[in-house]
Backbone as XML, in Angstrom:
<?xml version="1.0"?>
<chain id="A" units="angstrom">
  <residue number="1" name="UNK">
    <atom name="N" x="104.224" y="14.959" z="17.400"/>
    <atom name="CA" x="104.143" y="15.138" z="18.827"/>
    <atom name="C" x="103.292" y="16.335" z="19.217"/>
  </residue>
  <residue number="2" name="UNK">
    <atom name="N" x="102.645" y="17.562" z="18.456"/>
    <atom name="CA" x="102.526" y="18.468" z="19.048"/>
    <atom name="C" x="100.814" y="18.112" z="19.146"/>
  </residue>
  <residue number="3" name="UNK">
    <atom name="N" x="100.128" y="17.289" z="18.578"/>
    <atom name="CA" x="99.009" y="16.587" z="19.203"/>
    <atom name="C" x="99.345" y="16.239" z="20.841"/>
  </residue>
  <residue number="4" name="UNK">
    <atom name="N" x="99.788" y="15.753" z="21.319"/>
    <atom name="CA" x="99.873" y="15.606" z="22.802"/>
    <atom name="C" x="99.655" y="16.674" z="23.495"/>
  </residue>
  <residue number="5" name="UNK">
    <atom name="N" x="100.160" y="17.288" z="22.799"/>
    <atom name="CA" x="100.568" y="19.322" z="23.981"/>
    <atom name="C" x="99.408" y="19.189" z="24.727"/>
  </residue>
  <residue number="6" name="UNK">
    <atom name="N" x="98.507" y="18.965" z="24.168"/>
    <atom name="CA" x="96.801" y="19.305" z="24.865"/>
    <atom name="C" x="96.659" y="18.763" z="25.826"/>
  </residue>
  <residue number="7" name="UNK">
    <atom name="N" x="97.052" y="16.962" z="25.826"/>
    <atom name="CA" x="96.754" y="16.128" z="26.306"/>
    <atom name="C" x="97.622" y="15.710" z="27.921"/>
  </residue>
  <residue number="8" name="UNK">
    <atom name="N" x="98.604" y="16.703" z="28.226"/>
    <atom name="CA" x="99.459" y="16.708" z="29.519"/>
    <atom name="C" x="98.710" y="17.520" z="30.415"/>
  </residue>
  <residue number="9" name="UNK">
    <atom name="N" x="98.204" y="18.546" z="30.161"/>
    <atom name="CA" x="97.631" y="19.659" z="31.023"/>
    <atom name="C" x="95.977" y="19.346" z="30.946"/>
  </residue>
  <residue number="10" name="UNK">
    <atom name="N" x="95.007" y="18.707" z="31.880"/>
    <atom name="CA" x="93.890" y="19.138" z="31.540"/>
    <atom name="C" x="93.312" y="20.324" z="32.700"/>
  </residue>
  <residue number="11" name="UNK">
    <atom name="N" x="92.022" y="21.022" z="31.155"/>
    <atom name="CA" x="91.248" y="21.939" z="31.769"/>
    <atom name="C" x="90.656" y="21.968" z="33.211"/>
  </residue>
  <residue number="12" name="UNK">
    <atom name="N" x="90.750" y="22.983" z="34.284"/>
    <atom name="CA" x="90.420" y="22.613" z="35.410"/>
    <atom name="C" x="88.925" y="23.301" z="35.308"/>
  </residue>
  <residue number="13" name="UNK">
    <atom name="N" x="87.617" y="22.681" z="35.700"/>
    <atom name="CA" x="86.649" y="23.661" z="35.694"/>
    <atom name="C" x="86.204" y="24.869" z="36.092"/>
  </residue>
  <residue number="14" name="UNK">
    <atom name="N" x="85.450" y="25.322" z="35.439"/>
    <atom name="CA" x="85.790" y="27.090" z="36.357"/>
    <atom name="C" x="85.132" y="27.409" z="37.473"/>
  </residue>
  <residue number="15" name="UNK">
    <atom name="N" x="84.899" y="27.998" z="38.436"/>
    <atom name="CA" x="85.062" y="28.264" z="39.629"/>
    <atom name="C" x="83.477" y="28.462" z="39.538"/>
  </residue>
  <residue number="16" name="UNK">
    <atom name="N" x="82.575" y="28.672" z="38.834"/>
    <atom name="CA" x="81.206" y="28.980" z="38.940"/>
    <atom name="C" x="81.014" y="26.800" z="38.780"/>
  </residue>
  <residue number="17" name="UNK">
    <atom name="N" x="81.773" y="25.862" z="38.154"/>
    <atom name="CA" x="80.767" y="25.065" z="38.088"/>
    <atom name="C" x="81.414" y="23.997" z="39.281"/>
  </residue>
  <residue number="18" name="UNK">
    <atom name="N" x="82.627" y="24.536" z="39.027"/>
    <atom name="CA" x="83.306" y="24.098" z="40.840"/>
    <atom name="C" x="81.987" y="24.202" z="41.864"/>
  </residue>
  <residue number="19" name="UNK">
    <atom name="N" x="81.753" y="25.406" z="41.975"/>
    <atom name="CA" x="81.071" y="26.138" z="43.296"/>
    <atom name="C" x="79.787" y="25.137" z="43.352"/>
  </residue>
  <residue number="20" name="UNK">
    <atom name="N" x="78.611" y="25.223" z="41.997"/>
    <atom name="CA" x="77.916" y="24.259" z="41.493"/>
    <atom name="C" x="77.303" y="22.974" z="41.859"/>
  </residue>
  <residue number="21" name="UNK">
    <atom name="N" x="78.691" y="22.004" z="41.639"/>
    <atom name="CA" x="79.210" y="21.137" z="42.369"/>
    <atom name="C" x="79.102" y="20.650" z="43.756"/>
  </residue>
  <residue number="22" name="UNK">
    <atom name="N" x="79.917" y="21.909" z="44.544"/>
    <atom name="CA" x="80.082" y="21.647" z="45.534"/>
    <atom name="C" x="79.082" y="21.983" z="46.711"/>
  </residue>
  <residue number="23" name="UNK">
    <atom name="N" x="77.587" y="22.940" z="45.806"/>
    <atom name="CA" x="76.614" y="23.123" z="46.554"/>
    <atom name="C" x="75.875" y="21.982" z="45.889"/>
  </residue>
  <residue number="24" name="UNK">
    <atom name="N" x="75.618" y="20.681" z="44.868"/>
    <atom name="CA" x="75.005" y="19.872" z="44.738"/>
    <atom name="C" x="75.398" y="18.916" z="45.885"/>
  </residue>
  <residue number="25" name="UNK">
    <atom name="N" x="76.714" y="18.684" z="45.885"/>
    <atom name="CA" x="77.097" y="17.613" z="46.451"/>
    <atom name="C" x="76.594" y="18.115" z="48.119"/>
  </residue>
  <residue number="26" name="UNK">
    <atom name="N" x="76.715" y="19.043" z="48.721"/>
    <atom name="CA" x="76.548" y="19.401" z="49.873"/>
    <atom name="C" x="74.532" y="18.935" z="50.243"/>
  </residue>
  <residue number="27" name="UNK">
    <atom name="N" x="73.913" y="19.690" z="49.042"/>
    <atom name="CA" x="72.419" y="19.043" z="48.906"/>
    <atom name="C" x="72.479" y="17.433" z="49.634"/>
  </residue>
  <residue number="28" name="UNK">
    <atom name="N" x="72.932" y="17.171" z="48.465"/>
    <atom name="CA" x="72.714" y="15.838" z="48.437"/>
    <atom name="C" x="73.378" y="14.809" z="49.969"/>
  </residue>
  <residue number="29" name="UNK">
    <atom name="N" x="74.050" y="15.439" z="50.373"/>
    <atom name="CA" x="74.107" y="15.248" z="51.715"/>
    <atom name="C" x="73.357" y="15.638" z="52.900"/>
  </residue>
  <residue number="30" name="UNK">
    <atom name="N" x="72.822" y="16.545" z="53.129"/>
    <atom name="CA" x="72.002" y="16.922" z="53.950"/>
    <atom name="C" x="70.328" y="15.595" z="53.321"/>
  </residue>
  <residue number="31" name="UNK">
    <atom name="N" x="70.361" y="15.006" z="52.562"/>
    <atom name="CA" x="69.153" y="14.913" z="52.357"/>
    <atom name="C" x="69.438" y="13.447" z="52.647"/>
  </residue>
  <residue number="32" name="UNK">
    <atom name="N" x="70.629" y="12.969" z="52.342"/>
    <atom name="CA" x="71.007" y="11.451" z="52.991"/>
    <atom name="C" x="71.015" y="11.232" z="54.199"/>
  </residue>
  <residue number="33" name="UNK">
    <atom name="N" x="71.094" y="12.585" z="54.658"/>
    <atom name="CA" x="71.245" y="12.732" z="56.857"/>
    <atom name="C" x="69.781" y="12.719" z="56.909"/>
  </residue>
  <residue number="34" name="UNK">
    <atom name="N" x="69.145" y="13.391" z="56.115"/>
    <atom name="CA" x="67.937" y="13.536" z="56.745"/>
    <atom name="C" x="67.008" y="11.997" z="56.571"/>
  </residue>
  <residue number="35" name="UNK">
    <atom name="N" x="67.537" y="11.173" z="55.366"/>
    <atom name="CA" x="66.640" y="9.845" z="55.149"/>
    <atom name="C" x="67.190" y="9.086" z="56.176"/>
  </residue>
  <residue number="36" name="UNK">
    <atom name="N" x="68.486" y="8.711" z="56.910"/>
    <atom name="CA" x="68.927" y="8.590" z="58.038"/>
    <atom name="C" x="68.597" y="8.933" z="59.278"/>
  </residue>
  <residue number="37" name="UNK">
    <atom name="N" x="68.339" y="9.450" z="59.338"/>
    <atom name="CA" x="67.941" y="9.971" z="60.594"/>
    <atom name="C" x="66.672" y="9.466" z="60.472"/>
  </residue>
  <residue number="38" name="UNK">
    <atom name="N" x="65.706" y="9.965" z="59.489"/>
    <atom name="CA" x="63.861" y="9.131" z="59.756"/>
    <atom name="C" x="64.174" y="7.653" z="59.539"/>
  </residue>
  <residue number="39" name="UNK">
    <atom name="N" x="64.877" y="7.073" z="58.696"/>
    <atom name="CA" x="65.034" y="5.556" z="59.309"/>
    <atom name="C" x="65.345" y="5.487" z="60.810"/>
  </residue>
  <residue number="40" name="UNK">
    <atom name="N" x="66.284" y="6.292" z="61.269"/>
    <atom name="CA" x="66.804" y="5.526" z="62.784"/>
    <atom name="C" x="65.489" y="5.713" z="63.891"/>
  </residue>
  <residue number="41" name="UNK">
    <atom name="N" x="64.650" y="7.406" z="63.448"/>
    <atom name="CA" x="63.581" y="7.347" z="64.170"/>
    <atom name="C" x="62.457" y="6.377" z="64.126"/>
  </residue>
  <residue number="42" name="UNK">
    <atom name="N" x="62.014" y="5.899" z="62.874"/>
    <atom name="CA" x="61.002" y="4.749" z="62.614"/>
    <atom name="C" x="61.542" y="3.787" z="63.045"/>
  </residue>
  <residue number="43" name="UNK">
    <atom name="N" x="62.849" y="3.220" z="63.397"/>
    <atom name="CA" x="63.389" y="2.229" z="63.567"/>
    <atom name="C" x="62.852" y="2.471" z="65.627"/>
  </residue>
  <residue number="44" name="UNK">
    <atom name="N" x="63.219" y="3.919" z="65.991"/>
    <atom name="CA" x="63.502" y="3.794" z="67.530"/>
    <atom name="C" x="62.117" y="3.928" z="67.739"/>
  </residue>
  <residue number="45" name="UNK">
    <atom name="N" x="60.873" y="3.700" z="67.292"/>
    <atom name="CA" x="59.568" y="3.959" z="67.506"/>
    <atom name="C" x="59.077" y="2.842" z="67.826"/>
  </residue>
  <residue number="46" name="UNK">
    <atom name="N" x="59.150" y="2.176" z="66.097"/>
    <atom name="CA" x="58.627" y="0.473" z="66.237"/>
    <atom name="C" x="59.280" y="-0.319" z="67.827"/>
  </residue>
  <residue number="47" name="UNK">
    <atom name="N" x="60.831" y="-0.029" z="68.466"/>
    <atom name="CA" x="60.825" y="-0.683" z="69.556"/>
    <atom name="C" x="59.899" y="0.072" z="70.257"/>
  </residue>
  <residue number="48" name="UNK">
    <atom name="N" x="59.911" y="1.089" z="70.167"/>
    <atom name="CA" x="59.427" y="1.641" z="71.680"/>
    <atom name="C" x="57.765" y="0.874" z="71.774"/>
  </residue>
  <residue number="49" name="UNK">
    <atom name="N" x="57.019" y="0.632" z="70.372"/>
    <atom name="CA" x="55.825" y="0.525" z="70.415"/>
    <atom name="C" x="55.492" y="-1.101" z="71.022"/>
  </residue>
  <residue number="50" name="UNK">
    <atom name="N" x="56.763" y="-2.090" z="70.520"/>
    <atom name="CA" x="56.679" y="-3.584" z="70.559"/>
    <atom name="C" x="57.108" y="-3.867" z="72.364"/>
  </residue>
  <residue number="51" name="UNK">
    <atom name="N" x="58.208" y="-2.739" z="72.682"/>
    <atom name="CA" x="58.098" y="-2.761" z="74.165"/>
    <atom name="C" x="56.866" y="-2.752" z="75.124"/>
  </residue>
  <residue number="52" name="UNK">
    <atom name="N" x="56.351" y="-1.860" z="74.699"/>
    <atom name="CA" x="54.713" y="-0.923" z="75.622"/>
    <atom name="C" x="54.188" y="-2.225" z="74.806"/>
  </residue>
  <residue number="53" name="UNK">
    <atom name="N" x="53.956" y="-3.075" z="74.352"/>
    <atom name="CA" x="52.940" y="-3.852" z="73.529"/>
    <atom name="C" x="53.104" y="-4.853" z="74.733"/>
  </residue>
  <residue number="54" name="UNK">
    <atom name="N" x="54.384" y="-6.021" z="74.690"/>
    <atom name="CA" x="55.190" y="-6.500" z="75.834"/>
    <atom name="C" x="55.023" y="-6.256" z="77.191"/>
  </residue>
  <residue number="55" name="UNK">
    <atom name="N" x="54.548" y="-4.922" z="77.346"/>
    <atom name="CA" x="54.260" y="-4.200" z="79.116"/>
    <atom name="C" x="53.130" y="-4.565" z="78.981"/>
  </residue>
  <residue number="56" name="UNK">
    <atom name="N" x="52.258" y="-4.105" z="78.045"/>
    <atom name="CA" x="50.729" y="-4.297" z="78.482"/>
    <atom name="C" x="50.590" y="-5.778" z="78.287"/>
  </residue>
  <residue number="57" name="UNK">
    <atom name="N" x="51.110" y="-7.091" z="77.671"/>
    <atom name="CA" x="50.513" y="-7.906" z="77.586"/>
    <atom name="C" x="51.138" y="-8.563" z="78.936"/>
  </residue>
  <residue number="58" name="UNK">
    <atom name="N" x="52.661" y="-8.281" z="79.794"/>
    <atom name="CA" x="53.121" y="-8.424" z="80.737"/>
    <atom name="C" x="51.910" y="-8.619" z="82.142"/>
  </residue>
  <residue number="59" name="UNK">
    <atom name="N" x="51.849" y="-6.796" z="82.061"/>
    <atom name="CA" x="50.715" y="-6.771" z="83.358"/>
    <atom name="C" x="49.146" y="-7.303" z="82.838"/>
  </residue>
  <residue number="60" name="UNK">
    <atom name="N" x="48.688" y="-7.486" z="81.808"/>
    <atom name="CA" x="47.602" y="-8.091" z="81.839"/>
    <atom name="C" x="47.768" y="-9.796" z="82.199"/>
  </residue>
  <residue number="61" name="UNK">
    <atom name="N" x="48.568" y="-10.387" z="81.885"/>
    <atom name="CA" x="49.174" y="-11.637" z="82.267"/>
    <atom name="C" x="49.486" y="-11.657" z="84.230"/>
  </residue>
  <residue number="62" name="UNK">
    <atom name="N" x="49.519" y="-10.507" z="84.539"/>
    <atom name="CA" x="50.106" y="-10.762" z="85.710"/>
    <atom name="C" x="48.931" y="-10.688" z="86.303"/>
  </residue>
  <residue number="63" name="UNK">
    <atom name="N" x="47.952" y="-9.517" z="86.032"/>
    <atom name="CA" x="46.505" y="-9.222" z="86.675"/>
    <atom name="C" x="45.556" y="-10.139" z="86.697"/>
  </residue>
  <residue number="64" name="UNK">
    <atom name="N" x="45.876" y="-10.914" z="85.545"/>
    <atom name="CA" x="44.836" y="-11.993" z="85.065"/>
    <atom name="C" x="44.823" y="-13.356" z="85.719"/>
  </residue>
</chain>
């Protein structure tokens, strides 16, 4: 039994790779907001551009 002893308690990591960690993981979030966010802007562009495309072919249709 004294093989187990080890195996009830595990090692918690130490506070430098904790910290580590928790400034990767924080990275890596800010950089998922940021690919988010330029999708939603390329996304709110292309309408804006297919709208004004729509206006101008609107009033040239109407002028014409």
């Amino acid at each position: 039994m004294s093989s187990f002893q080890g195996a009830e308690k595990p090692e918690k990591p130490s506070l430098a790779k904790r910290g580590l960690a928790l400034l990767i993981l924080a990275l890596v979030v800010v950089i998922a907001v940021k690919i988010v966010i330029g999708f939603l802007t390329a996304v709110f562009w292309i309408i804006v551009a297919v709208a004004a495309l729509i206006a101008v072919l609107w009033a040239l249709k109407t002028l014409l």
